[in-house]
C-alpha positions in Angstrom: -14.6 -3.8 9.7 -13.6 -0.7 11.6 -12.7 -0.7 15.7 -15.5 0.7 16.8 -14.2 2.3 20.2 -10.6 3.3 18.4 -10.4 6.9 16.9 -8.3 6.4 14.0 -4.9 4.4 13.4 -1.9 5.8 15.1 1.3 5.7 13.2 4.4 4.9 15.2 7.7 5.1 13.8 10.5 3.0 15.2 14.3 2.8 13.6 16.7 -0.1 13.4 19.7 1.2 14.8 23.1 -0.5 14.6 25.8 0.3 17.2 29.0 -2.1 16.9 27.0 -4.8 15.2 24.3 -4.6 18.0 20.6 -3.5 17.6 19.3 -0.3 19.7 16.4 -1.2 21.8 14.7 0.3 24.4 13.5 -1.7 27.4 10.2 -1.3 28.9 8.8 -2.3 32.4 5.2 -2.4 32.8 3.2 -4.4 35.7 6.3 -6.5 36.4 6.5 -7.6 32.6 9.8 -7.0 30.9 9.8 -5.8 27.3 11.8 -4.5 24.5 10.9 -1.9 21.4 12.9 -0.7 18.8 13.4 3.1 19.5 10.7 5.3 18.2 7.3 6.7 18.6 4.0 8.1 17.2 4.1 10.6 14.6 2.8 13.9 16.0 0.3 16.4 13.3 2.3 18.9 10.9 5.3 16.0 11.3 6.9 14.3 8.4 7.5 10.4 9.0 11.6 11.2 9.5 11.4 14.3 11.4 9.1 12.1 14.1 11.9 9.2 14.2 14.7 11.6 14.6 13.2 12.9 17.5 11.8 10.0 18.9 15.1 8.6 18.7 17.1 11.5 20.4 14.3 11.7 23.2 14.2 7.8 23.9 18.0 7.1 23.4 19.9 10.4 23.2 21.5 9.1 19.8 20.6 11.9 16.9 20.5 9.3 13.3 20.3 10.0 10.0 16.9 8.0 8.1 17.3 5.6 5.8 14.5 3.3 4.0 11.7 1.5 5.4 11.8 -1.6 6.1 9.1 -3.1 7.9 5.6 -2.4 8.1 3.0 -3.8 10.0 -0.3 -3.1 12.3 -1.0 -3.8 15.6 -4.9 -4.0 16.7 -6.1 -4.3 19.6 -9.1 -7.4 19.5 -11.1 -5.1 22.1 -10.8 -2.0 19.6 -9.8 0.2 21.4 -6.3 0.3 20.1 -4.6 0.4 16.2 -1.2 1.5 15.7 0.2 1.3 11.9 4.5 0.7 12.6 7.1 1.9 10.3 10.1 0.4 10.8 13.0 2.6 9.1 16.9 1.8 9.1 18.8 4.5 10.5 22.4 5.5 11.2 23.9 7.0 14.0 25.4 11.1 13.4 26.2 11.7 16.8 24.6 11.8 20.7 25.2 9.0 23.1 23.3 6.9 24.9 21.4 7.4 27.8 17.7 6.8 29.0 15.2 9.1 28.8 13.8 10.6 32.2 10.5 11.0 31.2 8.7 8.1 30.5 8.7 5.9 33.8 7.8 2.4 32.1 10.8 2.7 30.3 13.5 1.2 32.5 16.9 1.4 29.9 18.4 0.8 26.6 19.9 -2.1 25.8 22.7 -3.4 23.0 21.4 -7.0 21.5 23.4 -9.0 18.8 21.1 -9.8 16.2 21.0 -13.6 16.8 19.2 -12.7 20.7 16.8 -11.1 19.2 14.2 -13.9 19.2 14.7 -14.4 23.1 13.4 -11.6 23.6 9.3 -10.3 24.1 9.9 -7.7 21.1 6.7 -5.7 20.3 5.8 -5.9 17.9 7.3 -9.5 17.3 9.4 -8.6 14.1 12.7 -10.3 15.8 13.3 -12.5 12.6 12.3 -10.1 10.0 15.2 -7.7 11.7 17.3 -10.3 11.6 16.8 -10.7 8.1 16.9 -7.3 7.3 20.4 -6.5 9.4 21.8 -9.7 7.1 20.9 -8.8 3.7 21.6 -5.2 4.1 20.6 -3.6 1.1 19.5 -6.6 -0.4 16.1 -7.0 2.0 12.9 -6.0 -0.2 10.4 -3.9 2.4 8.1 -6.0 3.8 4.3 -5.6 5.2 3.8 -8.4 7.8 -0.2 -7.7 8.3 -1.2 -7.9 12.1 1.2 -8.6 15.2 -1.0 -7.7 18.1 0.5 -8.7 21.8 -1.8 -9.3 24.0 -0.9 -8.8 28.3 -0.6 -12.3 29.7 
């Protein structure tokens, strides 16, 4: 059954990035709640899937990366319908850049270097934390996977 206030799914690209075995991730601050997303952003009209991560990525994090493969896909609907987003979660590889947060987005308050196994302390959205891990330890290996619905509600 379709949202009936929501236009249309968004798509929002996001990229696992590795930097000396730790995972890119962009910390967010909203209403005194603390949370963490994997680099990326929504794909804008005209704009391939890659082309919208590579520059998401350079905006966010100032790292310019090369795309690999998807890895995770999933949806995240809002229960009030007002909100879908459709995530694409690629790998990607760092080709140059360095690290530094952007200036124009105030909710986002830094980036941040986790090791894989802190993942699942964190409030990751969406809450993929052990899929990534999976994915950073089989490497090549991992199958893409569609994990269905991972809506976060505010608390």
């Amino acid at each position: 059954m379709a949202a009936p206030d929501c236009e249309g799914p968004r798509v929002r690209v996001a990229a696992l990035v590795l930097m000396n075995g730790s995972v890119v991730l962009v910390r967010h601050q909203k209403g005194g709640r603390v949370y963490h997303l994997l680099p990326g952003g929504g794909v804008e009209r005209g704009e391939t899937l890659s082309q919208a991560l590579v520059r998401e990525v350079r905006e966010e994090t100032g790292l310019h990366v090369s795309v690999g493969r998807p890895l995770i896909l999933s949806d995240t609907i809002d229960p009030s319908g007002t909100r879908h987003l459709v995530n694409v979660t690629f790998s990607a590889d760092v080709t140059g850049g360095s690290i530094r947060p952007p200036a124009v987005d105030a909710r986002v308050a830094g980036i941040d270097l986790i090791v894989p196994a802190d993942l699942t302390a964190l409030d990751l959205r969406p809450p993929i934390a052990r899929e990534l891990q999976r994915a950073i330890a089989l490497g090549p290996s991992f199958q893409t996977a569609y994990l269905g619905p991972r809506f976060v509600g505010e608390a």
